[in-house]
C-alpha positions in Angstrom: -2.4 4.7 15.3 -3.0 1.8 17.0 -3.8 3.2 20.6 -5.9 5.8 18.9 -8.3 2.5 17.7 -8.0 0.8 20.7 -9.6 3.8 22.4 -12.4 4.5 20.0 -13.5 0.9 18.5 -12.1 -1.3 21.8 -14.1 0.8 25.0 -17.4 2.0 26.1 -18.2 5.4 26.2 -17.8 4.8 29.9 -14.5 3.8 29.7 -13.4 6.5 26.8 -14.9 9.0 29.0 -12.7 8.2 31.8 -9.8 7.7 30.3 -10.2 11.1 28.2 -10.8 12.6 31.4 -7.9 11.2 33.4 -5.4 11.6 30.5 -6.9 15.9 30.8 -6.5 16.0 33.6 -4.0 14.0 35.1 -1.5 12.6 32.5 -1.6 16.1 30.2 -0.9 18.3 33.5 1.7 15.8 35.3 3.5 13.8 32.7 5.6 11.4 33.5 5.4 12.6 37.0 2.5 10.3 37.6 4.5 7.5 38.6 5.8 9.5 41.7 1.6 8.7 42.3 1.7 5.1 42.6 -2.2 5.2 41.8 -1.4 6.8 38.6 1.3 5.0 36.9 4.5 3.0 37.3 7.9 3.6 35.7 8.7 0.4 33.3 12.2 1.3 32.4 13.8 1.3 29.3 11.7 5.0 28.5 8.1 3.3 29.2 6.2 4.1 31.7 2.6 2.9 32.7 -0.6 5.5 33.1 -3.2 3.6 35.7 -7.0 4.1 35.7 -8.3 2.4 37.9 -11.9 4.0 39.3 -15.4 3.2 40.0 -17.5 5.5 37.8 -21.5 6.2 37.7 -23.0 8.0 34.9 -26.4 9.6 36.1 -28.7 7.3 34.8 -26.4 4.3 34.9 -25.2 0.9 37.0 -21.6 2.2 38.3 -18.7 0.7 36.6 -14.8 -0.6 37.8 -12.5 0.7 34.9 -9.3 -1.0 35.4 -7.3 0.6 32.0 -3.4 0.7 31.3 -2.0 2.8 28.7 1.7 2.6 28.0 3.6 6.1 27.2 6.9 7.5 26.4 7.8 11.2 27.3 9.2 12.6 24.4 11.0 15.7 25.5 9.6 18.0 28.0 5.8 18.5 27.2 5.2 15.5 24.7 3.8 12.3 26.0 3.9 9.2 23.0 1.1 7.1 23.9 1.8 3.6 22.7 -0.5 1.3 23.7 -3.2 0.5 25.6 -5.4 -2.6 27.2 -8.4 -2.9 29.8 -6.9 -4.4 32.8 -10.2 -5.0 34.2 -11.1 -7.7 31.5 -8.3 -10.0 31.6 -6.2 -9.0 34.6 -3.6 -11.9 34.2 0.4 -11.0 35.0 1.0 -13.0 31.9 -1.5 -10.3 29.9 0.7 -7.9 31.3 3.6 -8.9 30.4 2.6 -9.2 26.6 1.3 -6.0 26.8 4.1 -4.2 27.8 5.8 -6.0 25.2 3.9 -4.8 22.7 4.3 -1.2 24.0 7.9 -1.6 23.9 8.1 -2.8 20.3 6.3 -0.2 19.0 8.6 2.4 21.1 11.6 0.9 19.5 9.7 1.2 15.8 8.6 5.0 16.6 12.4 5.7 18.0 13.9 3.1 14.6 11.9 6.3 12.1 14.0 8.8 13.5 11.7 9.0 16.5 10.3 12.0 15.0 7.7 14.4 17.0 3.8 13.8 16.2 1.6 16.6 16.0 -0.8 15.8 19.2 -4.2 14.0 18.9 -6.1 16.8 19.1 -5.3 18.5 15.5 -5.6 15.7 13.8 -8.4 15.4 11.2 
């Protein structure tokens, strides 16, 4: 689970705590309906789309913080979102970087959808 490590080894607690927050409460409620909010996310075709954060954030006792993060998801059905992939924007914000990164999110689409595409039990039960 490759976006699963990315999150936990790869950010701050800053960061995860943004992110964990946004995907709550924006990604979890909308869906892929966040691209209709261009601040949120971007349809990349193909079944990708992109989940934006992109915020200033202040913990109480700390110097505030842009998060610029990308995470790259497919919607699996109606109520399952397959997050693929993920990358803070905000430390290399190149096109080029981009570009591989969506890459990347699309290859491991097509390996999910080559195993039968098979639904995954969601983060949250897992031990």
């Amino acid at each position: 689970m490759p976006a699963l490590r990315w999150i936990k080894e790869d950010l701050s607690g800053t960061k995860r705590r943004a992110l964990g927050m946004a995907m709550n409460e924006v990604l979890q409620r909308h869906g892929v309906q966040v691209v209709g909010e261009r601040s949120w996310g971007r349809q990349l075709g193909e079944g990708l789309f992109e989940f934006r954060v992109d915020r200033v954030v202040k913990a109480d006792d700390e110097v505030a913080e842009k998060i610029v993060l990308r995470v790259f998801c497919h919607a699996h059905g109606d109520r399952k979102v397959l997050v693929l992939h993920g990358y803070d924007k905000g430390k290399s914000p190149a096109s080029r970087r981009q570009q591989r990164e969506i890459e990347l999110a699309r290859s491991r689409l097509a390996t999910w959808r080559a195993g039968s595409g098979r639904v995954l039990k969601p983060l949250s039960r897992r031990k």
